[in-house]
C-alpha positions in Angstrom: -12.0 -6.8 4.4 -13.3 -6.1 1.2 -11.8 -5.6 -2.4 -12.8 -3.5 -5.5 -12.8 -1.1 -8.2 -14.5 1.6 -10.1 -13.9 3.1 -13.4 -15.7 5.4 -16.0 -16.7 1.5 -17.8 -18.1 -0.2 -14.5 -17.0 -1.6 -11.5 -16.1 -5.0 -11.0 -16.7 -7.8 -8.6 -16.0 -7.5 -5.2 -13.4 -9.7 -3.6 -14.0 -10.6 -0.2 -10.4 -11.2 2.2 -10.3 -14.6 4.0 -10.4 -14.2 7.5 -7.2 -14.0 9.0 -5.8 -14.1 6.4 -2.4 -12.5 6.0 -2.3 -9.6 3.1 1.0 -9.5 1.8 2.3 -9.5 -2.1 1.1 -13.4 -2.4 -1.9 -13.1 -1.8 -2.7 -9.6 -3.6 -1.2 -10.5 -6.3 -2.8 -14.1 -6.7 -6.3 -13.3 -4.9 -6.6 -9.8 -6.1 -5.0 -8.5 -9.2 -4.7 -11.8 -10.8 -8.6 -12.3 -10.9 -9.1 -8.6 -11.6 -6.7 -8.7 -14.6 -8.2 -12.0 -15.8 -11.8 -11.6 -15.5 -12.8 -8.0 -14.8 -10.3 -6.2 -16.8 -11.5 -7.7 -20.2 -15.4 -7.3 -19.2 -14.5 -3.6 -18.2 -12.2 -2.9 -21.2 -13.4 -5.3 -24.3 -11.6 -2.7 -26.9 -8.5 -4.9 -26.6 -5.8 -2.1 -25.3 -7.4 0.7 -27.3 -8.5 2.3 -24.6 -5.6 3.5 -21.9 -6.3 2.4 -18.6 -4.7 3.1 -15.1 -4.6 1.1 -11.7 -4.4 3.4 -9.1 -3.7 1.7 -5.6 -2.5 3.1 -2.0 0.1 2.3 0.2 -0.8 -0.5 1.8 2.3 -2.7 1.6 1.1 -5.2 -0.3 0.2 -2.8 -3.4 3.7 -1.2 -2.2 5.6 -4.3 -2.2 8.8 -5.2 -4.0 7.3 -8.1 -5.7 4.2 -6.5 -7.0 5.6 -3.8 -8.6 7.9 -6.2 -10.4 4.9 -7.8 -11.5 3.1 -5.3 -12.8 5.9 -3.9 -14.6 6.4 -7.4 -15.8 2.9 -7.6 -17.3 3.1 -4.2 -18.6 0.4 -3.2 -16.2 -0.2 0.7 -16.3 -0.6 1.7 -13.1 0.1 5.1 -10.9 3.5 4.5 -9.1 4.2 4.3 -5.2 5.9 7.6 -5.6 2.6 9.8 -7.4 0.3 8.1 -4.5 -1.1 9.3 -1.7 0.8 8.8 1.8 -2.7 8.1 3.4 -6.2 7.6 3.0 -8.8 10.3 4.1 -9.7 9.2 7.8 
């Protein structure tokens, strides 16, 4: 399983999943959005919050989790809420 992004600035690196490993909010948040926010985000957005930016996420549950939207709201993260996304993928 595979990780990433895209946005109108780039795309950032790709984060592969350890196999078997188990995809809950730990290890999202500290294998995942943690590197994303802390090494991607700032090569992606250098203008230092002046430009508005957005995670948009599905529904797996770890994205969906309890935890992880505490931490993003904790962190001020913007991000598109559980409610606004999409039930499913596209098969």
């Amino acid at each position: 399983m595979v990780w990433g992004c895209v946005s109108s600035h780039g795309k950032t690196t790709l984060r592969f999943v350890e196999p078997g490993a188990k995809i809950n909010f730990n290890y999202y948040i500290n294998n995942i959005l943690k590197p994303f926010l802390r090494r991607d985000l700032p090569r992606l957005f250098p203008e230092n919050g002046r430009v508005k930016w957005f995670l948009h996420q599905d529904s797996a549950p770890s994205h969906t989790a309890k935890q992880t939207i505490e931490y993003l709201n904790k962190y001020k993260i913007n991000y598109v809420t559980p409610d606004k996304w999409l039930p499913c993928s596209p098969a």
